[in-house]
N, C-alpha and C positions, 0 to 999 in steps of 0.2 A: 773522536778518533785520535789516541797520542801518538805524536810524533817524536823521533829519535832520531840523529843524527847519526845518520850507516858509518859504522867501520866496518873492518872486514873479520873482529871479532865479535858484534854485535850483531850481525847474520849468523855467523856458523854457530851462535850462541842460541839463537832464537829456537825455539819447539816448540810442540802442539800441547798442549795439556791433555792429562786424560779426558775422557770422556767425549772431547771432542775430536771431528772431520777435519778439522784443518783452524789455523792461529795466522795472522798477519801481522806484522810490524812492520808501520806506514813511514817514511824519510822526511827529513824537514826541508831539503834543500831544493828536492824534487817534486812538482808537485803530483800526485797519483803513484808515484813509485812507492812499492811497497814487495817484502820479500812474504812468499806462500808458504808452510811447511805444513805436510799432510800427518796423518796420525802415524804413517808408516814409514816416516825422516824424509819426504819428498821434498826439495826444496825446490824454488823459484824464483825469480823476477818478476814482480808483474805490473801490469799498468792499469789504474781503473779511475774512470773519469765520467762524466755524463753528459748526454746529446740527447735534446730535446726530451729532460725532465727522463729519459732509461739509462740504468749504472750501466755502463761499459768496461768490460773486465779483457785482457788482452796478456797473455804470458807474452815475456821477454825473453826469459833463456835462466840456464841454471848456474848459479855465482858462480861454480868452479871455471865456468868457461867468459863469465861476464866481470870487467871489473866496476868496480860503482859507479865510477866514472862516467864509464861508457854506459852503464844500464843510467844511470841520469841525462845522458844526450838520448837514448832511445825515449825515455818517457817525456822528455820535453817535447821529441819531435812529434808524438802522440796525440799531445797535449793541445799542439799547436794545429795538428787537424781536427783536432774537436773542435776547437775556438774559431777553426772554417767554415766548420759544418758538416764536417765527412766523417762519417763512421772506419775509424780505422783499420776494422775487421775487411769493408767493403774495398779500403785501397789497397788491402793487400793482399786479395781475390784479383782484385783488377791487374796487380802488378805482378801476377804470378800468371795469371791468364797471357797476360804481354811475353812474359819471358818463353812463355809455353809457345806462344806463337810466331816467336819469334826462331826458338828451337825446330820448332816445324817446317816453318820457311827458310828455314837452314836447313835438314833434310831432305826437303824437294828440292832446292838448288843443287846436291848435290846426286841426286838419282841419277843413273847410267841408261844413255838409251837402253839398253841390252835385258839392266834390270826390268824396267818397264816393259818392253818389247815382250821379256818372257810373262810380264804378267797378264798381259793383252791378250796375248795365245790361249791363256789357260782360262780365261774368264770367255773369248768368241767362242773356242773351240764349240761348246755344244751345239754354236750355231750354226757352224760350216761345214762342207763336208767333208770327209778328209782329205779327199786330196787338192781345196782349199788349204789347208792346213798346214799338210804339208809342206806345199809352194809357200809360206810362209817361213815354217821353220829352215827351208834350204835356202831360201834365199838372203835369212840373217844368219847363216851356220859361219863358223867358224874353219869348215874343213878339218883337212887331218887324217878324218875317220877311212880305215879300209870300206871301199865300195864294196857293195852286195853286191854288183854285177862286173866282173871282170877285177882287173888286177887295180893296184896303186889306191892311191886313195883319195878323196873328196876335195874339189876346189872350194874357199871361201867364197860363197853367197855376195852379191854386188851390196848388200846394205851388211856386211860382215866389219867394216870400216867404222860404222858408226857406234857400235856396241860398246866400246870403251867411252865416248863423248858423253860429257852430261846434257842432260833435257837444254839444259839454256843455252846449250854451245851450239844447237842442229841451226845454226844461220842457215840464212839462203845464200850465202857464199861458200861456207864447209858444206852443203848441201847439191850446191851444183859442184864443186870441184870434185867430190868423188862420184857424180854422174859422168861429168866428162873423164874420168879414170876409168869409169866399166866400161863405157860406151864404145871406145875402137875396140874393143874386143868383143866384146856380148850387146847389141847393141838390140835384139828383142829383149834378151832375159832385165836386161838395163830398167827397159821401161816397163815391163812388169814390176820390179820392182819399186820403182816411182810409183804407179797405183799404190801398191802395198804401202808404202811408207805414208803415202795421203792418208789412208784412211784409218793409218795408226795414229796420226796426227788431231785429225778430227775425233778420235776413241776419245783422245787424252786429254784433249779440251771441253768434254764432257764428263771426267771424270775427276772427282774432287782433290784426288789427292797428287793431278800434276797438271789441271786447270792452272794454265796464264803463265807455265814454265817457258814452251816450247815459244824462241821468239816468230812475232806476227811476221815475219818473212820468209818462214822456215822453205815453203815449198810455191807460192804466188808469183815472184818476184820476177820480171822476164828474164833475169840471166839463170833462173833456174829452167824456168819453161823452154829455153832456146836449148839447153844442155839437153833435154828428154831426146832419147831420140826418135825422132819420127818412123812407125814403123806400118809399114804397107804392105798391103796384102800380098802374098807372097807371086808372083807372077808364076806361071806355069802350074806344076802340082797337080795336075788335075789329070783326069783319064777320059778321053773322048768317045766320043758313042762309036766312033768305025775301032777304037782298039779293047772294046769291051770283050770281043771273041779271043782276041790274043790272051787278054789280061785273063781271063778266065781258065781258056784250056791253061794255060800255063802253072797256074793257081792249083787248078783240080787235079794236074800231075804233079804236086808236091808228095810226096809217098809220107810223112807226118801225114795222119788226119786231125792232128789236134791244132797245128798249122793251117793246113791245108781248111780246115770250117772254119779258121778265127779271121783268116785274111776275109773269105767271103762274107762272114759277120762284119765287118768292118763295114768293107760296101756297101752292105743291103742295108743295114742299118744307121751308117753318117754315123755312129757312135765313139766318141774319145777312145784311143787304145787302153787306156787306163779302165776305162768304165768297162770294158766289152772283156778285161784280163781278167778283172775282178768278179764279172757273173759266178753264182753258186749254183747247182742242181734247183737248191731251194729258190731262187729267182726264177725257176722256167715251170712256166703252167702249160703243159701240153693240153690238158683238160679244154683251156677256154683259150688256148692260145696266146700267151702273152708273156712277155718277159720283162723284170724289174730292175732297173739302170740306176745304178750309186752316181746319183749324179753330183757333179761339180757344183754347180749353181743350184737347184732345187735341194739338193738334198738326197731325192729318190724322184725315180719317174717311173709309169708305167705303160711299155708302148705294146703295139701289136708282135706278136711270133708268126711270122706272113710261111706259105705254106711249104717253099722250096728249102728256106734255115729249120724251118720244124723238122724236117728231114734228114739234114745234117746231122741239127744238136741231138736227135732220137739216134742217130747211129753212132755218136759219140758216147752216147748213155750204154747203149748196149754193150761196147767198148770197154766202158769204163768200171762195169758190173762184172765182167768175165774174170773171176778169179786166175790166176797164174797156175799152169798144171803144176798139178806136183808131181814130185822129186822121184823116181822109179826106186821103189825097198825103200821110203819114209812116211810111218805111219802117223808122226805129227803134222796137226793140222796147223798149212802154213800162217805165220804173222802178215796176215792180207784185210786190207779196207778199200774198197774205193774212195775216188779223190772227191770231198766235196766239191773243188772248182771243173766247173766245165770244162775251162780251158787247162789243163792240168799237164802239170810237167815232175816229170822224177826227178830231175838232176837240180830245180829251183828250188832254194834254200826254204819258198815259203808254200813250196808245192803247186804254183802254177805259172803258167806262161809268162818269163818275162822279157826275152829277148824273138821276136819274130823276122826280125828284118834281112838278117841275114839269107831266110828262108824266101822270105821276099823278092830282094835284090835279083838272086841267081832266079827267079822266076820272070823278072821284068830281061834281068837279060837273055833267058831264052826265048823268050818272045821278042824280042828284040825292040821292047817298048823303054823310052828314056824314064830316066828314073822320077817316081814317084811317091812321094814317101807317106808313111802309114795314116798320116795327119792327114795327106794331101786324099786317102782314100774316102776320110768323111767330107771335102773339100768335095769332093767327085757326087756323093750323093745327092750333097744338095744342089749339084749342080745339072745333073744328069735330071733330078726331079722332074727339071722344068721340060723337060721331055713329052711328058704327059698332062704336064701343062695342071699340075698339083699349086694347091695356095699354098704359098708361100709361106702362111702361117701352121699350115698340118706339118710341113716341114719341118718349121724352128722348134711346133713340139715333138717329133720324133726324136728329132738331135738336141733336146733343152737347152734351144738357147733362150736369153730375155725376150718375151713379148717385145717387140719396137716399136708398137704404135698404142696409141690409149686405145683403140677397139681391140684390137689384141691382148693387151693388160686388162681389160675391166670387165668387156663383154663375149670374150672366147672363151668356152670351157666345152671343148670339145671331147665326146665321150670314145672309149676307145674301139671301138666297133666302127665310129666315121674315120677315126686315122687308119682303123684294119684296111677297110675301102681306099683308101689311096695308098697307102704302103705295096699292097697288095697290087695294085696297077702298077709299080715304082718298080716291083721285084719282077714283075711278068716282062713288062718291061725292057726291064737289062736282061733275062733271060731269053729273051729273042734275039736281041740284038747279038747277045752272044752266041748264039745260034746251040742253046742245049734244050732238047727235048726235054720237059717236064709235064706230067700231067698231076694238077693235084690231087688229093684221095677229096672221093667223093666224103657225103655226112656219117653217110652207115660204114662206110672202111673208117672213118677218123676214130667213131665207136669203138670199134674193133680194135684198129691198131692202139688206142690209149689205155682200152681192158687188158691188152696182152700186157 
């Protein structure tokens, strides 16, 4: 192989001959340096040397941009890992793998809670239900947005604070200082959002691409733990068995009927105001009696339709079926559909019930019962339950809450016909106490009235 002494007219001089792929002209000073030129005037740098008895060929770069010089420092340095032992193709995989990794854990250090946060949501989402979900997205919101219900617009979420901080900055000192910031003011919504932020925490330390960001004190720490605020059962809330009669007449003369069966719905059934708004036509089986609950925590549940709310939701139905007369001298048939939601409202932007309380309120104060709020009505059932002296667990599945005992988690799977059986006690029940006659339809009227 002859060797030449590189100028920089003695590269741009060199070519390929015809008939061949490519011509080399090897340097005398360097040793494996040698310049490439293709059939088609490609020119090159290149390094070729041998490790354990195989040629090793390695481009440098193209002259215009290398001067010999410096392509004689690269081939030495080449040179000098073959004479190591290392395949230089191999260290400079490895050293572009490093750089790459190093680029990377430069990207994760620089992730925004907020970013991450949104990516959590959309990856849980199919596993919670929504309004899971939702308590999530409000409680990282930023505010701003005009409310859906009433005037002004949306407050900042208590974990709204963290959305600009990167992953590595959530200490457990920025972590408790914006607890103790929510806390004198919202001091439930506070610690819900503490659960929330845990178990975005623990998401993230399972997931590859922000694993080992967040530091290990994020949320453990006691000056975090002492910031949570402690939140206890609310005292009061509840409605007692001598003011069931009040609560009811009172209820029953709300002149809404769509009001007036949702508050009863609430009682009879301990169900979230969310979950009881949200029913559709197509969640109620008259047929077999039973109604299906967007539940919070499950997902979906399916309890009994006990026979005094069957009664209602059917006169709601009829209600809601009864086209609007028409217009006296217009022959167009009017622009009319019934509402799929149960609880349905004209004036609600999404077509059902979202504000009841109001309707409420002035019912608790003609009755002159202290106030009780909508939450406190499923508080009441599961407390009145105990009345009839119901398990405690038929209960938690009426209302979905978690199982709390491992017999209850592993060994209850109670069918819905045994929760009919105590729901059904639970509603007869408070309907004595209230003192309103009910008799329910016998087997052969239930026929009847489900055929009409």
């Amino acid at each position: 192989m002859a060797k030449v002494n590189f100028t920089a007219q003695r590269v741009a001089d060199h070519s390929c001959p015809d008939g061949k792929p490519q011509a080399f002209l090897w340097d005398q000073k360097a040793s494996g340096l040698g310049v490439r030129v293709t059939r088609n005037g490609a020119r090159a740098y290149i390094y070729q040397g041998k490790l354990d008895g195989q040629t090793i060929r390695v481009t440098i770069g193209d002259p215009k941009d290398w001067a010999i010089e410096k392509a004689r420092g690269e081939a030495r340095r080449l040179q000098i890992l073959i004479d190591a032992g290392t395949d230089p193709r191999e260290h400079a995989a490895q050293q572009k793998a490093t750089r790459e990794a190093k680029r990377t854990e430069a990207e994760r250090q620089m992730v925004t809670f907020g970013d991450a946060w949104d990516v959590y949501l959309a990856e849980r989402r199919p596993k919670w239900s929504e309004r899971h979900y939702q308590d999530h997205v409000q409680h990282a919101s930023a505010g701003g947005e005009p409310r859906k219900r009433g005037k002004g617009v949306t407050v900042a979420g208590p974990l709204a604070q963290l959305r600009p901080l990167k992953l590595s900055e959530l200490t457990g000192s920025n972590i408790a200082a914006v607890i103790e910031s929510e806390a004198a003011e919202r001091p439930t919504m506070t610690a819900l959002s503490f659960r929330l932020y845990r178990g975005f925490v623990r998401w993230a330390n399972d997931t590859d691409a922000y694993r080992g960001v967040i530091p290990d004190d994020t949320y453990q720490t006691r000056k975090v733990r002492d910031a949570v605020p402690k939140v206890e059962a609310k005292a009061g809330d509840v409605l007692q068995r001598e003011q069931l009669q009040a609560w009811f007449g009172a209820v029953r003369a709300i002149e809404n009927p769509v009001i007036n069966a949702y508050l009863q719905a609430l009682l009879i059934t301990g169900a979230r105001r969310e979950e009881m708004a949200a029913l559709r036509w197509t969640d109620v089986d008259f047929r077999w009696n039973s109604l299906v609950i967007r539940d919070k925590v499950e997902g979906v549940r399916t309890i009994p339709l006990t026979p005094y709310l069957a009664t209602l939701l059917f006169n709601l139905k009829r209600i809601n079926e009864t086209p609007p007369p028409r217009k006296i001298g217009s022959d167009d048939e009017p622009d009319w559909q019934p509402s799929p939601w149960v609880f349905w409202s004209k004036t609600a932007a999404d077509g059902k019930l979202a504000e009841p309380r109001l309707a409420h309120n002035q019912a608790l104060a003609a009755a002159g019962l202290p106030h009780v709020s909508l939450h406190g009505l499923r508080r009441s059932f599961g407390t009145l339950a105990e009345w009839v002296e119901c398990p405690i667990g038929v209960v938690a599945q009426i209302q979905g809450h978690k199982p709390s005992a491992i017999a209850e988690k592993h060994y209850r799977r109670r069918p819905l016909d045994l929760l009919r059986v105590w729901h059904t006690k639970i509603e007869a029940w408070m309907l004595g106490e209230a003192d309103i006659e009910f008799e329910p339809a016998k087997k052969g009227e239930e026929k009847l009235s489900t055929a009409a």
